[in-house]
BAFIKOL-484295 format. One line per field, with one value per residue: residue in three letters; x, y, z of N, C-alpha, C, O, CB in turn. Coordinates in steps of 0.2 Angstrom, whole numbers. Glycine has a CB too. Layout:
BAFIKOL-484295
type: c(ALA,...)
n.c1: c(X,...)
n.c2: c(Y,...)
n.c3: c(Z,...)
ca.c1: c(X,...)
ca.c2: c(Y,...)
ca.c3: c(Z,...)
c.c1: c(X,...)
c.c2: c(Y,...)
c.c3: c(Z,...)
o.c1: c(X,...)
o.c2: c(Y,...)
o.c3: c(Z,...)
cb.c1: c(X,...)
cb.c2: c(Y,...)
cb.c3: c(Z,...)
END
This chain:
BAFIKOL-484295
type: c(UNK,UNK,UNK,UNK,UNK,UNK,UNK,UNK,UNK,UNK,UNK,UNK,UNK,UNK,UNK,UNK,UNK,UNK,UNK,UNK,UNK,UNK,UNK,UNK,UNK,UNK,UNK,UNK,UNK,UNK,UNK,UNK,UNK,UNK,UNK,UNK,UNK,UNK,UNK,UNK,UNK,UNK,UNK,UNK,UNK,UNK,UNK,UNK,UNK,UNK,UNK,UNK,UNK,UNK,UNK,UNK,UNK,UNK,UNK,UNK,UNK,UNK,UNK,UNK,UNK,UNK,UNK,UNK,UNK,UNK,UNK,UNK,UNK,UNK,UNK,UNK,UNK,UNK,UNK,UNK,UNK,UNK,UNK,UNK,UNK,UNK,UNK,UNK,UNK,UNK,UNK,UNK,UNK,UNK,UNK,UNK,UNK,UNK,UNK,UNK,UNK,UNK,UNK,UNK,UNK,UNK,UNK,UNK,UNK,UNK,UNK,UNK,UNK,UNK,UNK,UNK,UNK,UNK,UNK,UNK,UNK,UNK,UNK,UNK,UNK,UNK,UNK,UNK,UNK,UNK,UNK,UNK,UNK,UNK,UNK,UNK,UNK,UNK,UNK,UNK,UNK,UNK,UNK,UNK,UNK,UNK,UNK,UNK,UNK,UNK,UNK,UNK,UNK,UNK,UNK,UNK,UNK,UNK,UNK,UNK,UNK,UNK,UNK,UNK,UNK,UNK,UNK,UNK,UNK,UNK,UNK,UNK,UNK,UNK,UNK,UNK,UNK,UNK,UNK,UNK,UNK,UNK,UNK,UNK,UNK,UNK,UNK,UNK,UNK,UNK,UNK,UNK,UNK,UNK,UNK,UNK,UNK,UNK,UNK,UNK,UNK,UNK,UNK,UNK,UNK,UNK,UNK,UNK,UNK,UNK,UNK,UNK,UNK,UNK,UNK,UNK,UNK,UNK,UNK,UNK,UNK,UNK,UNK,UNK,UNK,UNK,UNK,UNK,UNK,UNK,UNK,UNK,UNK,UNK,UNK,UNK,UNK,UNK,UNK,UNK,UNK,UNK,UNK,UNK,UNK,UNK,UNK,UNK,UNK,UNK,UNK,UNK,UNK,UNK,UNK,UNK,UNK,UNK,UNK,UNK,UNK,UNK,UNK,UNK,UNK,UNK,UNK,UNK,UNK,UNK,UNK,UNK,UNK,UNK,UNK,UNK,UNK,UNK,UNK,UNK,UNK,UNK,UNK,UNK,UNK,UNK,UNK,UNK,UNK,UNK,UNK,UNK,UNK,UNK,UNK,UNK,UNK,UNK,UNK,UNK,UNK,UNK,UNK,UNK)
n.c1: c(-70,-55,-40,-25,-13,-24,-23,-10,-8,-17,-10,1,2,-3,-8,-6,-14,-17,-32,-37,-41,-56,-58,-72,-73,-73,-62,-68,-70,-79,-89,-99,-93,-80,-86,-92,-78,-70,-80,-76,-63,-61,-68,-56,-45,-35,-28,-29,-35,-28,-38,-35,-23,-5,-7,-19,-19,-20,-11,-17,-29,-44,-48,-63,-64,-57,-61,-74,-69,-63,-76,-84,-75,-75,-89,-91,-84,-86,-83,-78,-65,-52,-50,-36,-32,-24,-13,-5,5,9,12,1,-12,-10,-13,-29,-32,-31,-38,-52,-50,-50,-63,-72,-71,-60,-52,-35,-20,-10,4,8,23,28,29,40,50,64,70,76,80,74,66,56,54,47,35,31,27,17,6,3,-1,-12,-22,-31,-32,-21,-7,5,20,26,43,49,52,54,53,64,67,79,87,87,79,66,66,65,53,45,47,40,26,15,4,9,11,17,29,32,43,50,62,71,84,95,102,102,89,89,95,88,78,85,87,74,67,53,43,37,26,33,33,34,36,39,36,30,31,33,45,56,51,55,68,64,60,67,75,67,55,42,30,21,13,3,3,-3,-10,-24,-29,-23,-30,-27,-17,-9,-12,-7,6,9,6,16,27,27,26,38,41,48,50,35,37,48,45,35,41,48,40,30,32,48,47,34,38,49,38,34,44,44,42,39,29,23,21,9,0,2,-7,-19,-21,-20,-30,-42,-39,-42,-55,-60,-62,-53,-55,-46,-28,-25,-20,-4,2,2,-6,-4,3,-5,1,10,-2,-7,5,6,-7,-3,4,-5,-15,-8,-8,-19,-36,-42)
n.c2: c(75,68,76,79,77,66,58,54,46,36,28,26,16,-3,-16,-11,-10,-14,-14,-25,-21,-23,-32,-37,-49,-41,-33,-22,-9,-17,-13,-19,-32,-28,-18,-30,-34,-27,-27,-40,-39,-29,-35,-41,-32,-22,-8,5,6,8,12,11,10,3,-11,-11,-8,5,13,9,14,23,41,41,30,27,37,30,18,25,33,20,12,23,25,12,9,18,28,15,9,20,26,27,37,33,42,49,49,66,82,89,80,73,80,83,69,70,81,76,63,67,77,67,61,52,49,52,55,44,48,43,36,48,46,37,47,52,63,78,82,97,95,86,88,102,96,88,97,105,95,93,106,108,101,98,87,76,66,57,53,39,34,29,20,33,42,45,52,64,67,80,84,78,88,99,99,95,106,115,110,107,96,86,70,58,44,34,23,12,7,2,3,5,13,25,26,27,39,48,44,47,64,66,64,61,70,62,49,33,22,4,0,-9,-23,-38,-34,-41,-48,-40,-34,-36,-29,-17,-12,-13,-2,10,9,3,-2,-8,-10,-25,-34,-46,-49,-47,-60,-71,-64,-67,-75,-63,-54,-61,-62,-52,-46,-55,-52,-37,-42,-47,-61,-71,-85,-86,-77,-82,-96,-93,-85,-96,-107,-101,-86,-85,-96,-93,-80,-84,-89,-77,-68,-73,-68,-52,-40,-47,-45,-39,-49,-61,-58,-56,-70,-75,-72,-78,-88,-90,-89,-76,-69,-54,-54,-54,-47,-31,-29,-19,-29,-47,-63,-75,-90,-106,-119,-110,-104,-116,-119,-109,-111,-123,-120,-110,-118,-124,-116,-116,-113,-97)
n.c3: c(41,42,52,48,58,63,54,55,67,64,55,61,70,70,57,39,24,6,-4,-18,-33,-40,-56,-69,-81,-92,-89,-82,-70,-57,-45,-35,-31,-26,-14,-6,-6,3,15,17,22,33,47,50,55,50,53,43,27,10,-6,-21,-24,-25,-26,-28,-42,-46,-56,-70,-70,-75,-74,-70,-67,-57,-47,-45,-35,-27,-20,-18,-8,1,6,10,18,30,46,52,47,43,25,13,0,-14,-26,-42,-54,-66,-61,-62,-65,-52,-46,-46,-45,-32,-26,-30,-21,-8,-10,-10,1,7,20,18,7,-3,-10,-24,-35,-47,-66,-77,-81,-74,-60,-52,-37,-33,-42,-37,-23,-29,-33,-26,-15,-22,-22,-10,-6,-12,-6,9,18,24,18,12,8,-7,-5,-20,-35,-46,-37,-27,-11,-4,12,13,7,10,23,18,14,23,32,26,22,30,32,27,31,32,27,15,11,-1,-7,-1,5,15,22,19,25,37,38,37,45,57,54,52,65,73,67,55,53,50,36,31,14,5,-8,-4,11,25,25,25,38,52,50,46,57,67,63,67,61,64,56,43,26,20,6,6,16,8,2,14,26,43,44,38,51,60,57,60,72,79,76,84,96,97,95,88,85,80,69,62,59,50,37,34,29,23,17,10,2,-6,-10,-20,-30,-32,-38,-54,-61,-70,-63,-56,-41,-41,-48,-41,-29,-35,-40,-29,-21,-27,-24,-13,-12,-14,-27,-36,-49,-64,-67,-74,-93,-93,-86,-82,-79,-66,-72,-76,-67,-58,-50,-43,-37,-29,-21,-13,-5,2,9,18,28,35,40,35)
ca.c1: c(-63,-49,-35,-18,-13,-27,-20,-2,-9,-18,-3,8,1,-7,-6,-10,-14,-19,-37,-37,-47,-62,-63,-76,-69,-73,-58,-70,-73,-85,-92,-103,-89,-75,-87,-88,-70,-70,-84,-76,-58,-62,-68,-49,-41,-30,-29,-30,-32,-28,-40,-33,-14,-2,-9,-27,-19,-19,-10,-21,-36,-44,-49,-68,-65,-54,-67,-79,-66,-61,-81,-85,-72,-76,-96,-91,-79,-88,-84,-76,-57,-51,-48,-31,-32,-19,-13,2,8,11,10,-5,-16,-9,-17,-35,-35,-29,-43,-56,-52,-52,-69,-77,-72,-56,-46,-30,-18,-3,6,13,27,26,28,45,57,69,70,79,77,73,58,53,50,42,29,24,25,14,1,2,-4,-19,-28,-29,-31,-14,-4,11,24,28,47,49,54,57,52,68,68,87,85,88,74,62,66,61,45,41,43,34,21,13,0,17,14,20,35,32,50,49,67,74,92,95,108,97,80,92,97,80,75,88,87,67,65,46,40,31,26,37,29,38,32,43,35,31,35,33,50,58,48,60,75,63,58,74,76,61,50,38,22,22,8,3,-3,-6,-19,-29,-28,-23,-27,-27,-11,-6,-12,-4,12,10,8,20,31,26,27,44,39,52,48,32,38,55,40,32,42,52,36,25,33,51,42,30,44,51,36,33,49,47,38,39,25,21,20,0,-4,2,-10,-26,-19,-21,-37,-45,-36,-46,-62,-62,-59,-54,-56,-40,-26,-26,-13,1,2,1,-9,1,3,-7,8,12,-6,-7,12,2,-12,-1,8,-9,-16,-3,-8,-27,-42,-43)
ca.c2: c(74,65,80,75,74,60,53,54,43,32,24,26,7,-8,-18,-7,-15,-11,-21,-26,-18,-28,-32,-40,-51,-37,-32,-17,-10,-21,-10,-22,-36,-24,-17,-37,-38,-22,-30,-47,-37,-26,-37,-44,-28,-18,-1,7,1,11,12,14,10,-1,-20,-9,-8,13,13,6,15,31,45,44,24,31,40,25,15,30,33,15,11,28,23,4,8,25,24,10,10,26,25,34,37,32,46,48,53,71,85,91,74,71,86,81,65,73,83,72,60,75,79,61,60,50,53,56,55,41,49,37,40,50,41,35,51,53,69,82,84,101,95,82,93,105,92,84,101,107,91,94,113,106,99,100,82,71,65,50,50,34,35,22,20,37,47,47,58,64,67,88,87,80,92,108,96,96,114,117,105,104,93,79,66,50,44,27,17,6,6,-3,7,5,18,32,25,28,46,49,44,51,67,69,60,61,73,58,44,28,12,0,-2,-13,-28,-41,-31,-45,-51,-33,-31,-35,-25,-10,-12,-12,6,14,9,-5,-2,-6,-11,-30,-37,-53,-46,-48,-65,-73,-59,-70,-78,-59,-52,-67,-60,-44,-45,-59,-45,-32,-45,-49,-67,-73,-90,-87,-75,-86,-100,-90,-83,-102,-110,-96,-81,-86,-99,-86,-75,-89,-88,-69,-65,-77,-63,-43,-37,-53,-43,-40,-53,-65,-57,-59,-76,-79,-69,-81,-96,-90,-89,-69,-67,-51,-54,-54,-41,-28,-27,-25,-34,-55,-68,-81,-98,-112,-121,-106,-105,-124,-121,-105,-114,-129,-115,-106,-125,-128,-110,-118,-108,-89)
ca.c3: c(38,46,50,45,65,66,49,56,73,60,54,65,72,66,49,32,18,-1,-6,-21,-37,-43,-62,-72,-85,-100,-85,-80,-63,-51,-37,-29,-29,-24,-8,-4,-2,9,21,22,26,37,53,53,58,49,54,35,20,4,-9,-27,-22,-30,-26,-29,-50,-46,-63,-73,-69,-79,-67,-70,-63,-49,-42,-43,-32,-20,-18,-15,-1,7,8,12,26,32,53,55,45,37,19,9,-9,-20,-33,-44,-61,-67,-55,-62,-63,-47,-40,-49,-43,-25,-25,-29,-17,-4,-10,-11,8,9,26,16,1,-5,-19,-27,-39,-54,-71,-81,-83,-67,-57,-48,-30,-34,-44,-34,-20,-31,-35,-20,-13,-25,-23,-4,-5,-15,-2,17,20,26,13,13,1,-6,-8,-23,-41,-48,-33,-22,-11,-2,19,15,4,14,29,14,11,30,34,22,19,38,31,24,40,31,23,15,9,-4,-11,3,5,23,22,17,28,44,36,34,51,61,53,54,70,73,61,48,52,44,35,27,8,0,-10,1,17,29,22,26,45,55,48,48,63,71,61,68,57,64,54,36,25,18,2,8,19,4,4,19,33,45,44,41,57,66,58,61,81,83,75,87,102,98,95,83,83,75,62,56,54,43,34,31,27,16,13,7,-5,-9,-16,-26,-36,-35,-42,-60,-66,-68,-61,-52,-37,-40,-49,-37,-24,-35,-39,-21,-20,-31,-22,-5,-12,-17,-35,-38,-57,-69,-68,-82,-96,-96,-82,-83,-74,-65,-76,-70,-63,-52,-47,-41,-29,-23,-17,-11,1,8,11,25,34,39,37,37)
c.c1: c(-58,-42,-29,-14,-16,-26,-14,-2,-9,-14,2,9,-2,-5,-11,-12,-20,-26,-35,-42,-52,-62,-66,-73,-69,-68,-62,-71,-79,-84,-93,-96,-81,-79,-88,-83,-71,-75,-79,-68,-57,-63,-58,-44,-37,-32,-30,-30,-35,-29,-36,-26,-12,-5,-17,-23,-19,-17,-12,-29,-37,-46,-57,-68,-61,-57,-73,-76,-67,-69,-84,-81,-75,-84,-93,-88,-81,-87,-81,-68,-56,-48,-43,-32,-25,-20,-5,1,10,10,1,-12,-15,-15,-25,-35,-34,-37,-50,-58,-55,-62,-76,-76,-65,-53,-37,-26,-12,1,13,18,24,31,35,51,61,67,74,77,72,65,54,51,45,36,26,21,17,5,-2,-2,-11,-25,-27,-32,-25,-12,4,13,26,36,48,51,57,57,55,71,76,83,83,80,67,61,63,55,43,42,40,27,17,9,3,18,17,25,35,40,48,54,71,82,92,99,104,91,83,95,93,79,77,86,78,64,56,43,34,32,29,33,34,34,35,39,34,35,35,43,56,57,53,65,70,61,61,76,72,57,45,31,25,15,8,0,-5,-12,-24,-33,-30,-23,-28,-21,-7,-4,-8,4,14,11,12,27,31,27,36,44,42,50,42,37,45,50,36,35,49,45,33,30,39,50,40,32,48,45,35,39,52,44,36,32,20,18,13,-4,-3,-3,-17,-25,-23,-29,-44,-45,-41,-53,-66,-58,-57,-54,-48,-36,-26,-19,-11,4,-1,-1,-4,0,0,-4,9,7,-8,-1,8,-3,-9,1,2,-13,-15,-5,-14,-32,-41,-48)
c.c2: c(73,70,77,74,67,54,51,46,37,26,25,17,5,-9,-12,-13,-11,-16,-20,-22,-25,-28,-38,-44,-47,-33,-21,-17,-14,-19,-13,-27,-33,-21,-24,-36,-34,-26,-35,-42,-33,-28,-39,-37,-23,-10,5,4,9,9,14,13,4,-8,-19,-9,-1,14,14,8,23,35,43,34,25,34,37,22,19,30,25,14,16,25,16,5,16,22,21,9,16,24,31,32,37,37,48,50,59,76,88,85,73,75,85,77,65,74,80,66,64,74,73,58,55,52,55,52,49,44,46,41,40,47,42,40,53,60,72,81,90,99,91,86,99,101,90,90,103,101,91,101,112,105,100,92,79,69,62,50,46,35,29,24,28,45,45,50,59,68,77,89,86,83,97,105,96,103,117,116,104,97,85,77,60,48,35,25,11,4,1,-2,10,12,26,30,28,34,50,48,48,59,71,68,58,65,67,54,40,24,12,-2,-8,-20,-36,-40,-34,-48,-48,-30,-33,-31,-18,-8,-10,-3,10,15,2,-7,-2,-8,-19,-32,-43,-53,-49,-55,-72,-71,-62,-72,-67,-53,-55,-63,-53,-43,-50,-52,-40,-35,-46,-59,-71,-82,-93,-84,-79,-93,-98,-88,-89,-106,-107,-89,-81,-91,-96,-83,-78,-88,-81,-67,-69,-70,-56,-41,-43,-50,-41,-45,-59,-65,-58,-66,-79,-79,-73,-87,-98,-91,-83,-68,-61,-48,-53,-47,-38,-27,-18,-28,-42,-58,-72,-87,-102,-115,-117,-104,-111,-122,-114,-108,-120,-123,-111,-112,-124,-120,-112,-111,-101,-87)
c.c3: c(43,47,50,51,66,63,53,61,69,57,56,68,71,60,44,30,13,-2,-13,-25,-41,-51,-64,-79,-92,-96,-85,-72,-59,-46,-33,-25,-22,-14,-4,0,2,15,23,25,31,45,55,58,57,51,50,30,13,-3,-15,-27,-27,-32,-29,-38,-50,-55,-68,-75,-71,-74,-67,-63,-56,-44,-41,-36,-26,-16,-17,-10,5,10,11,21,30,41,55,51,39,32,16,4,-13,-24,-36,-52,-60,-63,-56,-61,-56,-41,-41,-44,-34,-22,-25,-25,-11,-5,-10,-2,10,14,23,10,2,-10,-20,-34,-45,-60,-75,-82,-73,-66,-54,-43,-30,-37,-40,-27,-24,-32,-31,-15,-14,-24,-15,-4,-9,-13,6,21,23,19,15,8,1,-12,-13,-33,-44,-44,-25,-18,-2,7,17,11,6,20,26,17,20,34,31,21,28,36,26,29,38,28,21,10,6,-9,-6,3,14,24,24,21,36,44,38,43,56,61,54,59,69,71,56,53,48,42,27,21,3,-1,-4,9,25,30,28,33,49,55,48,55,67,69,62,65,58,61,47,33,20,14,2,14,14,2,9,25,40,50,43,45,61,62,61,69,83,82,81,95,104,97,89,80,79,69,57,56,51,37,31,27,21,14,9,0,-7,-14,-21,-31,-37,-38,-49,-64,-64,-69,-60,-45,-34,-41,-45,-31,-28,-38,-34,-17,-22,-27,-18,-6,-13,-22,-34,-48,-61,-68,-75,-87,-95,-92,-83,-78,-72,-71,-72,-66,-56,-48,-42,-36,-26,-21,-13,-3,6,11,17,30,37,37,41,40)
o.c1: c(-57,-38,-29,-11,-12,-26,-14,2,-4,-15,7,13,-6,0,-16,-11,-25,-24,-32,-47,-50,-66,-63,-71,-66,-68,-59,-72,-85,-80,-89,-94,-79,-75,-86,-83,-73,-73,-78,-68,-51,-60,-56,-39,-34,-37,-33,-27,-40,-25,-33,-23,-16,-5,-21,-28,-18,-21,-10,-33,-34,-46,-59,-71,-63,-55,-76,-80,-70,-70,-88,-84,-76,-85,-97,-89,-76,-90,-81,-64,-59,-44,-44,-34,-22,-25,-1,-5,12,5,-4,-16,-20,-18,-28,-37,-37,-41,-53,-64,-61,-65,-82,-81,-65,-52,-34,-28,-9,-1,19,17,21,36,36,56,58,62,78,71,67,59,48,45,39,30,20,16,13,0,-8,-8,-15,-31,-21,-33,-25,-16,8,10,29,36,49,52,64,60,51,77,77,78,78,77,62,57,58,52,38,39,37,23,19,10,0,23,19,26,36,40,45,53,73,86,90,96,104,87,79,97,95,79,73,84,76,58,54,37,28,36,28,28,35,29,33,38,39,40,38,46,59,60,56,67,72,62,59,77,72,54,45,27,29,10,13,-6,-8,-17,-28,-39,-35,-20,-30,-19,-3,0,-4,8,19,15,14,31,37,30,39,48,38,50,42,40,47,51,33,32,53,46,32,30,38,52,43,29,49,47,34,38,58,46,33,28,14,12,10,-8,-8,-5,-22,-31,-28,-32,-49,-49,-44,-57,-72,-53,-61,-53,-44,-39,-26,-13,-14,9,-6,1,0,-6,2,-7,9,9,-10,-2,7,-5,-13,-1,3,-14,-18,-1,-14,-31,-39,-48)
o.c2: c(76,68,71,69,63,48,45,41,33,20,25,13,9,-7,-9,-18,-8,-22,-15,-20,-31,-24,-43,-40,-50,-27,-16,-22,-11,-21,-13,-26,-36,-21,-24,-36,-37,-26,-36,-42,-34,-24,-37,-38,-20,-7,10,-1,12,6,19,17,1,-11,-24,-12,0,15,18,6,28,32,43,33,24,34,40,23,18,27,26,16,14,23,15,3,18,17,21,8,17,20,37,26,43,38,47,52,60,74,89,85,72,74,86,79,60,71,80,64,64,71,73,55,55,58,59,47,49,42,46,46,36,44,48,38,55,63,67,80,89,101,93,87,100,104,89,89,103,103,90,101,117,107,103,92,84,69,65,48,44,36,23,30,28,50,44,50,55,71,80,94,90,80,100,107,99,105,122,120,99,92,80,78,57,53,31,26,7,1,-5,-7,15,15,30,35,32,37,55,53,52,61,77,70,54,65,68,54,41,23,15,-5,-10,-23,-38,-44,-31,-48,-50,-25,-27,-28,-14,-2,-5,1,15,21,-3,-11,1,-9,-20,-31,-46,-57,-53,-55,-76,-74,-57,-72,-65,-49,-52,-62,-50,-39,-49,-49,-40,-31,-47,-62,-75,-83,-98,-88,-79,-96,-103,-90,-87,-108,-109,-88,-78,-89,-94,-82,-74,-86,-79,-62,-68,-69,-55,-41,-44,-52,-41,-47,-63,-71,-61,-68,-84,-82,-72,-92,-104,-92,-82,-65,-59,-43,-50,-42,-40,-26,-13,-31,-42,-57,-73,-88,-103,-115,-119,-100,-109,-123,-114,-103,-122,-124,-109,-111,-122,-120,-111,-107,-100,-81)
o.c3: c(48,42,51,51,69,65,54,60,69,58,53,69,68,57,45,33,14,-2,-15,-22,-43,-53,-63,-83,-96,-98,-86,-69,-59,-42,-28,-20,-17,-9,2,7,7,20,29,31,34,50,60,62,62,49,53,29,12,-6,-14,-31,-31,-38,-31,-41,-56,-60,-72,-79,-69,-69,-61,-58,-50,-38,-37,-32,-21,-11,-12,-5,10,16,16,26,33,44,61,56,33,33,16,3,-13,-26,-32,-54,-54,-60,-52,-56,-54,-36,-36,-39,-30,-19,-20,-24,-8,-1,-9,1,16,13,27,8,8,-16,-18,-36,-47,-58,-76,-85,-68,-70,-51,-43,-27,-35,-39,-27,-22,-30,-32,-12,-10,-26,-13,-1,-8,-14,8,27,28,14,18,3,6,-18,-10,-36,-44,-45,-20,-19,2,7,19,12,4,23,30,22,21,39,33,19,31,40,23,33,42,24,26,4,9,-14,-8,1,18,28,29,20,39,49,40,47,58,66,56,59,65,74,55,57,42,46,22,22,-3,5,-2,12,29,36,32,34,50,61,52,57,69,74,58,66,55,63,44,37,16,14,-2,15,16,0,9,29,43,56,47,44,65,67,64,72,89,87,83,100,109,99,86,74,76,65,51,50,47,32,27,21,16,8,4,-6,-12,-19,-25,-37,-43,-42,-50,-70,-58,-74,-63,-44,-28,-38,-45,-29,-25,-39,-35,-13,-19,-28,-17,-1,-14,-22,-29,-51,-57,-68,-81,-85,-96,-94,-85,-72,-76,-74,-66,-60,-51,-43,-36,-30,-20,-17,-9,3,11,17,21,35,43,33,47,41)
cb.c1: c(-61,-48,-35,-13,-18,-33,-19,1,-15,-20,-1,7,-1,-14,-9,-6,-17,-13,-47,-37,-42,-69,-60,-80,-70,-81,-50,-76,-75,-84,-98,-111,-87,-75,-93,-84,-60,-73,-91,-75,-56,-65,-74,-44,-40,-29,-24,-27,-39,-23,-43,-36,-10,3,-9,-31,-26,-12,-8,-21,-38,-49,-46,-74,-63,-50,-69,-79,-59,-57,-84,-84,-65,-75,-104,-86,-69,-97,-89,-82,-53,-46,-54,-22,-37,-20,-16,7,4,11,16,-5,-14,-1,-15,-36,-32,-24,-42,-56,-48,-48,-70,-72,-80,-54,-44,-25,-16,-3,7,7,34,27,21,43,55,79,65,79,83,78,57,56,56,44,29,29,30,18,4,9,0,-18,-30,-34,-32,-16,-4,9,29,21,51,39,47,53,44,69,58,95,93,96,74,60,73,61,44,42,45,36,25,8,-5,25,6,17,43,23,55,42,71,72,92,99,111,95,76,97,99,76,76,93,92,63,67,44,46,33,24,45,14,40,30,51,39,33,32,27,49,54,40,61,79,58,57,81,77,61,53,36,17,29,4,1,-2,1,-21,-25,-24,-20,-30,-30,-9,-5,-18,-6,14,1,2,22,28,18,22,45,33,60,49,25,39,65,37,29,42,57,32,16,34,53,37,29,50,52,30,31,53,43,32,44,23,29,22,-3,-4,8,-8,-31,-12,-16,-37,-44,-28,-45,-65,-62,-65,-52,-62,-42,-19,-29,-14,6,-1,7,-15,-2,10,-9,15,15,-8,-5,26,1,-18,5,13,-14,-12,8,-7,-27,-51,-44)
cb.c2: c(80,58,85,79,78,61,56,63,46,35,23,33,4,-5,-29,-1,-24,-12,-20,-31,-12,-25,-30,-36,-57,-32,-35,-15,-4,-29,-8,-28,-40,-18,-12,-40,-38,-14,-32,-57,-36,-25,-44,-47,-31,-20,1,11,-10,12,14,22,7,-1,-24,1,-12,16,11,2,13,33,55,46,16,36,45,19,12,42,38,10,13,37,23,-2,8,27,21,4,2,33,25,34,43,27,54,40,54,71,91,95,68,71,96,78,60,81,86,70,56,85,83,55,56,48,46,58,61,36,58,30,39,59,41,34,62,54,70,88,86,106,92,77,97,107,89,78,106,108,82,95,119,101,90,108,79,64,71,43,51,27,38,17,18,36,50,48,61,72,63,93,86,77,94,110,86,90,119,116,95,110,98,81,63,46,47,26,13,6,14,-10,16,-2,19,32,14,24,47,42,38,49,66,68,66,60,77,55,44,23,12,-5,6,-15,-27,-45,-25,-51,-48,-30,-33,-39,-28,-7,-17,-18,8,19,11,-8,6,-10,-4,-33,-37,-58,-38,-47,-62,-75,-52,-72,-86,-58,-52,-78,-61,-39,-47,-69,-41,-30,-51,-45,-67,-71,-93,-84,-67,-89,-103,-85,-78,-108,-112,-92,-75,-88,-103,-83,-73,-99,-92,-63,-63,-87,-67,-38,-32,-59,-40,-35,-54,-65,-50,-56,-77,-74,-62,-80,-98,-84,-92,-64,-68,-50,-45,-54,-42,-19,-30,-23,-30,-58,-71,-84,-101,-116,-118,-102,-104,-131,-121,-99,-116,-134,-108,-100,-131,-130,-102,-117,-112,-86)
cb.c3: c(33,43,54,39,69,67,41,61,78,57,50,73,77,65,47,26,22,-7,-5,-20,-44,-40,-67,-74,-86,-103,-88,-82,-61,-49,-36,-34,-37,-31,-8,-8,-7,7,19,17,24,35,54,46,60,41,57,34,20,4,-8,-27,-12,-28,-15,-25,-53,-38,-65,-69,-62,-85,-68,-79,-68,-51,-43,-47,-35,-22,-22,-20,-2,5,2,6,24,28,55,54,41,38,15,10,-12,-23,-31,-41,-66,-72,-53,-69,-68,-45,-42,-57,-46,-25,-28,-33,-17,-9,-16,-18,9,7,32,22,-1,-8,-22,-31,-38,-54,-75,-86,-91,-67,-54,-49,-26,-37,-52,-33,-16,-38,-38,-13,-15,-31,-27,0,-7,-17,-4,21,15,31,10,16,0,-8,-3,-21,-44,-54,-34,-22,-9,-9,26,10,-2,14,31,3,5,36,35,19,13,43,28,21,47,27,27,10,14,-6,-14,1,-4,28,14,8,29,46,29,27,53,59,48,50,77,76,57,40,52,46,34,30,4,3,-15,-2,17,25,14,23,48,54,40,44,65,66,57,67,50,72,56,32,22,21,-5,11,19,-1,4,18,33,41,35,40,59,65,53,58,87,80,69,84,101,105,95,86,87,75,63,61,56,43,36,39,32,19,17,12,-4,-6,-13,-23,-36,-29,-39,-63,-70,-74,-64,-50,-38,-46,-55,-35,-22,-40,-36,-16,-24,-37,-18,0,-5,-12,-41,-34,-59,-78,-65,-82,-105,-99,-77,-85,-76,-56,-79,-70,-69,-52,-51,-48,-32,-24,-21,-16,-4,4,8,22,32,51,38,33)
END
């Protein structure tokens, strides 16, 4: 098991990135196809890649097929890139699916936020608290949608939580990421989670945060290694031609439609020549239309 020290290291550098969940068009789990995609993504380079997360469909998925996915990644990528597991909903399920990945062998936790009614500070630390003392893995909060979290309260959650090395942003409130930073220096690790976070790397960058994780990896990883180190190099003149030619475009089509965010990625996944099978309702497939201008846009980057 990978200790939450070695997790911490883990992403501290390098591109992340979410694979994709595999389904069958009766839209079930596909193992085989799913350990695929992991082989072919792997030589490129990314430093982790998180099983079961958001661009993975995490939402979507019952616990017994949740622990297909977590246990497929970990045997595929055993040795060679550590695997985080995706978990989130209610504090108790959270701690299930904590656990399970724990025991199936993953290197550490995402928890992702918990589902539709707001929260207190007070609860929200209760809860991640609580999903943290669960397991003795690592574990990365992904601060986002309904889970918040105010600079005081993650100070409690890291004297507390030793095993709370990550702080993933994905609300994109500079204010509060620099509140945040400042105030926890290097206790967590940062990584930038905001939707198309290519977009976004720069400006986190600048705030202490130069690691985030890619769904276009999925994809194109190729083109988003090459962003990922011109980023890192300082090499602006690639990344403002990327981000005039594909990613700006890109975003024109990922934001006609709510919860475009995934399905644009297996869109794309399918464009490159790795299906990963239909996103599940209630989520929507791109329209052909916006299939056709995303393949015109990955064209002009050359082969992966």
């Amino acid at each position: 098991m990978t200790s939450p020290r070695e997790l911490k290291t883990a992403i501290s550098t390098g591109l992340l990135s979410f694979p994709l969940t595999d389904f069958d068009r009766e839209l079930r789990f596909a193992p085989k196809p799913y350990a695929e995609r992991l082989e072919w993504l792997m030589p490129y380079g990314a430093s982790v890649l998180f099983a079961a997360g958001g661009t993975g469909e995490f939402f979507s998925l019952e616990p017994t097929e949740y622990a297909e996915v977590v246990k497929t990644a970990v045997e595929t990528c055993r040795g060679r890139v550590p695997i985080v597991a995706g978990a989130g909903g209610g504090t108790t399920l959270a701690i299930q699916y904590a656990r399970e990945a724990e025991r199936l062998g993953a290197q550490g936790l995402l928890l992702l936020p918990h589902y539709l009614t707001e929260a207190t500070q007070e609860g929200l630390v209760a809860h991640v608290e609580a999903v943290c003392r669960s397991v003795k893995f690592g574990v990365i909060v992904y601060n986002r949608g309904a889970c918040r979290l105010s600079p005081a309260s993650l100070e409690q959650l890291a004297a507390r939580c030793p095993n709370l090395v990550g702080f993933k942003d994905g609300v994109g409130d500079i204010e509060a990421f620099v509140a945040i930073r400042q105030r926890l220096g290097d206790r967590f690790a940062y990584l930038g989670g905001l939707p198309t976070a290519e977009v976004f790397a720069g400006a986190y960058k600048a705030m202490g945060c130069p690691v985030y994780s890619s769904a276009v990896f999925n994809f194109i990883p190729r083109t988003a290694m090459q962003f990922y180190r011109a980023l890192a190099n300082n090499d602006t003149a690639t990344t403002d031609r990327l981000l005039d030619t594909f990613f700006l475009p890109y975003l024109e089509i990922r934001n006609r439609g709510q919860g475009y965010a995934v399905s644009i990625v297996k869109a794309g996944a399918t464009l490159a020549g790795h299906s990963a099978g239909p996103v599940r309702p209630p989520l929507s497939d791109l329209e052909p239309a916006e299939r056709e201008q995303l393949g015109a846009l990955i064209s002009k980057l050359g082969p992966q």
